[in-house]
N, C-alpha and C positions, 0 to 999 in steps of 0.2 A: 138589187143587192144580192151578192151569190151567200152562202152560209156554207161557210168552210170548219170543218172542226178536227183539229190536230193539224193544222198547215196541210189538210187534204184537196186539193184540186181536183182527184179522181176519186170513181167511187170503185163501186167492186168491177173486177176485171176492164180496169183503166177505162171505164167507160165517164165523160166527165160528168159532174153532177153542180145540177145549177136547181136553186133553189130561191125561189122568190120570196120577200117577203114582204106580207100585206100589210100595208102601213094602218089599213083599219083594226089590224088585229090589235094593233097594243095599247090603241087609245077608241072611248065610245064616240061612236057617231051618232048626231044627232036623229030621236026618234026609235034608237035600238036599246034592247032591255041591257044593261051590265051585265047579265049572263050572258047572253046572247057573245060580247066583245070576251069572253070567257072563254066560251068556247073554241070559239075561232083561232085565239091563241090556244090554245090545249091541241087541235087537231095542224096548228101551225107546227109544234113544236113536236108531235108525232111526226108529220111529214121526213120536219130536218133530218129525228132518229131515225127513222128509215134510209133517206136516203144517204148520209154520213157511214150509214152500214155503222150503227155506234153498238151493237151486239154485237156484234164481230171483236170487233177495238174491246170489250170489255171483255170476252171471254180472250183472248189474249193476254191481258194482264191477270186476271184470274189465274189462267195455266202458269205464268211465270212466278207469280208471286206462289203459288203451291209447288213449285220446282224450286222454288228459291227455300224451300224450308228443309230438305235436305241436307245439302251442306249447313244451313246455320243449326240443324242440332247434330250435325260432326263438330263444328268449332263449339258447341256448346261442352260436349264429351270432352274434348281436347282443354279445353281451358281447365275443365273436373279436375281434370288427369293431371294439369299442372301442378295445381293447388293441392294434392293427392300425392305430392311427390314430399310435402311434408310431414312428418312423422306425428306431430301436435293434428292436423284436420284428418290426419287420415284415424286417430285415435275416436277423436269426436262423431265420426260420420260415424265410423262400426258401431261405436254408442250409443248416438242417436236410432241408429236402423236395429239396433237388438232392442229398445226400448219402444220407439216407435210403430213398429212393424210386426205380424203374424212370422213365426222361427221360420217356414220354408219362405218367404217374402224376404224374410232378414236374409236368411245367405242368398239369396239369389242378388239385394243389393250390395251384398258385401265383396259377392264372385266382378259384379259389375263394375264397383268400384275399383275395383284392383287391375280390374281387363283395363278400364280406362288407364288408370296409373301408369301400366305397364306399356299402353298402347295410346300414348298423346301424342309423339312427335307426327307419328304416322299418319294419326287421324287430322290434324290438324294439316296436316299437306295434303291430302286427300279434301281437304273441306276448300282450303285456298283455289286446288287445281277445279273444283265444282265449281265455285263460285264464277272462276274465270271463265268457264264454257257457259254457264249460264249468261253470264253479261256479256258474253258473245255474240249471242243468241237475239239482242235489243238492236 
């Protein structure tokens, strides 16, 4: 039986990878300690990591999934900025951040919010066309 993982028939640099698996490993055979059929499977199931190349495949999704958090706090800002465009939350926020916050902290979120406000439609196509390179990229 080969051990394929991700619909992978090759491994690194298309070389193919066949991977056997010992039918003793997942059940005890008689006369052998239960660690003993433990172990076997543990160093079975290292083998497969290995040769699946599943470090590879994991630090892949790692990078993407950290690229992917770019755009979503642009559309995070962008949404702000929506919600920012009303006269009632954008009262509340300044209120909150002058109560909330040390005075150079408050204006710096208050300059922020306004940068958002002023600057959603843009950031939110900016976030869209990210999104789209990145799931390009799968």
């Amino acid at each position: 039986m080969a051990l394929c993982i991700g619909n992978a028939d090759r491994g690194r640099a298309g070389i193919a990878v066949e991977v056997s698996v010992p039918a003793e490993a997942a059940k005890t055979r008689p006369g052998v300690q239960p660690h003993t059929a433990a172990y076997e499977l543990l160093i079975w199931m290292i083998r497969g990591y290995q040769h699946a190349n599943a470090g590879d495949l994991a630090a892949a999704v790692a990078f993407n999934a950290l690229a992917a958090l770019i755009p979503t706090f642009l559309l995070s800002l962008a949404v702000a900025g929506l919600f920012l465009h009303s006269d009632q939350v954008l009262t509340s926020t300044t209120y909150a951040s002058i109560w909330g916050l040390p005075p150079g902290a408050a204006s710096d979120a208050l300059s922020t919010a306004l940068a958002a406000r002023r600057s959603s439609s843009w950031l939110g196509a900016l976030s869209l066309a990210l999104f789209a390179w990145i799931g390009a990229g799968f």
